[in-house]
VMD Tcl script that draws the C-alpha trace (Angstrom):
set ca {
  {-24.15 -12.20 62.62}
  {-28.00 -11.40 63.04}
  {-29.03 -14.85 60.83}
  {-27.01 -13.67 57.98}
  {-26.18 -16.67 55.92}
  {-22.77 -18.26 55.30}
  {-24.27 -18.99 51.60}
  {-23.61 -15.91 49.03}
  {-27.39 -15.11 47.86}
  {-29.59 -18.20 48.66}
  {-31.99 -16.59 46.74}
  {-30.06 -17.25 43.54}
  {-29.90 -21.57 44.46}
  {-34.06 -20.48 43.10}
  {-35.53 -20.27 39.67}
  {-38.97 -18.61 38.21}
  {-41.52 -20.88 38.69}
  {-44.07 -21.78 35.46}
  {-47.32 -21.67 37.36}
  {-49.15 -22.27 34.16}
  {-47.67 -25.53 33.84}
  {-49.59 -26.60 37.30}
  {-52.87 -24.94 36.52}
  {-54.33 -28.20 35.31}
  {-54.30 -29.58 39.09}
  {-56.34 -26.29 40.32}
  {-60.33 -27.61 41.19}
  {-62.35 -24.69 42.38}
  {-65.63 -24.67 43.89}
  {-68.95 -23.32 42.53}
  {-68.90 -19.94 44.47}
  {-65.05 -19.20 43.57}
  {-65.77 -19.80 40.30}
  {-68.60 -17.15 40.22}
  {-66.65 -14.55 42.21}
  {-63.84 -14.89 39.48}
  {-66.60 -14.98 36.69}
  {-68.67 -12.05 38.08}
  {-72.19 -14.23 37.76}
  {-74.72 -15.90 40.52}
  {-74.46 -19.42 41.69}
  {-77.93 -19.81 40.00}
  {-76.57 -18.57 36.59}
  {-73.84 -20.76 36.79}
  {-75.52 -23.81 37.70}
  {-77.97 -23.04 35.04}
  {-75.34 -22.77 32.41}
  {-73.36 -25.96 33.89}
  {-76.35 -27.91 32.99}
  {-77.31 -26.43 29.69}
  {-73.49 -26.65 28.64}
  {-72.98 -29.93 29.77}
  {-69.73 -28.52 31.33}
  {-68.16 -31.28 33.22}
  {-67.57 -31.26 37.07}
  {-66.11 -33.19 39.66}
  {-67.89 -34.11 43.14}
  {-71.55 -34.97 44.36}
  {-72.46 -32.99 46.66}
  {-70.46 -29.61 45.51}
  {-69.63 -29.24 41.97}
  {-65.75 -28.76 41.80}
  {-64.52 -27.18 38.36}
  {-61.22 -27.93 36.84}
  {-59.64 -24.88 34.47}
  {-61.19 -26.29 31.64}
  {-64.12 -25.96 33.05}
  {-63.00 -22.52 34.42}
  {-62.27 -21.85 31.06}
  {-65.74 -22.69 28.95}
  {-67.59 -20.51 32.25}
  {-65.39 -17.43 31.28}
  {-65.57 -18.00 27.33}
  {-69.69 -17.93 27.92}
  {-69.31 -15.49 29.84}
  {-67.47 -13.41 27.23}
  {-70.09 -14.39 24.87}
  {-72.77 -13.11 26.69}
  {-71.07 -9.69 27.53}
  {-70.42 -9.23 24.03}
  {-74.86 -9.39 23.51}
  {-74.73 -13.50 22.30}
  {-77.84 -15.45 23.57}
  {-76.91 -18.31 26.01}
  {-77.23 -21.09 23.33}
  {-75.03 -18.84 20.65}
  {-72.57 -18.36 23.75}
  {-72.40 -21.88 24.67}
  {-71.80 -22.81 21.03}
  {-69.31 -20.19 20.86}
  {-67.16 -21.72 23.26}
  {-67.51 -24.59 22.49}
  {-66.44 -23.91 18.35}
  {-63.39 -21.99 20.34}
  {-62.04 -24.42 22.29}
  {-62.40 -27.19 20.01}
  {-60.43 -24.88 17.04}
  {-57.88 -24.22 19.58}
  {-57.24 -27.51 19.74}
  {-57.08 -28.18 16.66}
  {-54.10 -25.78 16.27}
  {-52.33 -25.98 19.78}
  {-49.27 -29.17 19.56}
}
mol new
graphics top color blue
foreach p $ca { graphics top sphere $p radius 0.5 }
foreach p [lrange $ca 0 end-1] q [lrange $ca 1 end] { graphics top cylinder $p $q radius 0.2 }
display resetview
């Protein structure tokens, strides 16, 4: 008896779950967003500005993944010896050709 239930596997009534689908609705705050792209708050506020990279709230800026997204692309850029500007544009050439191809 011990809570076993009268069901055969109620783990099989569940399917895998697509988390990519719900990344879109994910908003992270400036200081997660620099722990997961390994810079300061200063260098990402810098490059926020210089980017134009857009973010949500006043008095905290809250990033959505596309945000997310442009942050780790300059960051890439910048690991791989690009100035910030050649970074920035970079991403920004990236992103726009990937959407260009993606449906």
């Amino acid at each position: 008896m011990g809570g076993e239930s009268t069901f055969p596997d109620d783990a099989e009534l569940l399917e895998p779950i697509d988390l990519a689908a719900h990344l879109h609705k994910v908003e992270l705050s400036l200081g997660q967003v620099c722990r997961i792209a390994g810079i300061s708050k200063m260098q990402l506020d810098y490059w926020t500005n210089k980017a134009r990279i857009p973010t949500k709230g006043r008095k905290q800026r809250i990033y959505d993944m596309d945000a997310v997204e442009t942050v780790m692309l300059i960051k890439q850029g910048k690991d791989k010896g690009l100035s910030l500007g050649a970074a920035i544009e970079a991403a920004r050439r990236f992103r726009e050709e990937r959407a260009r191809v993606s449906p």
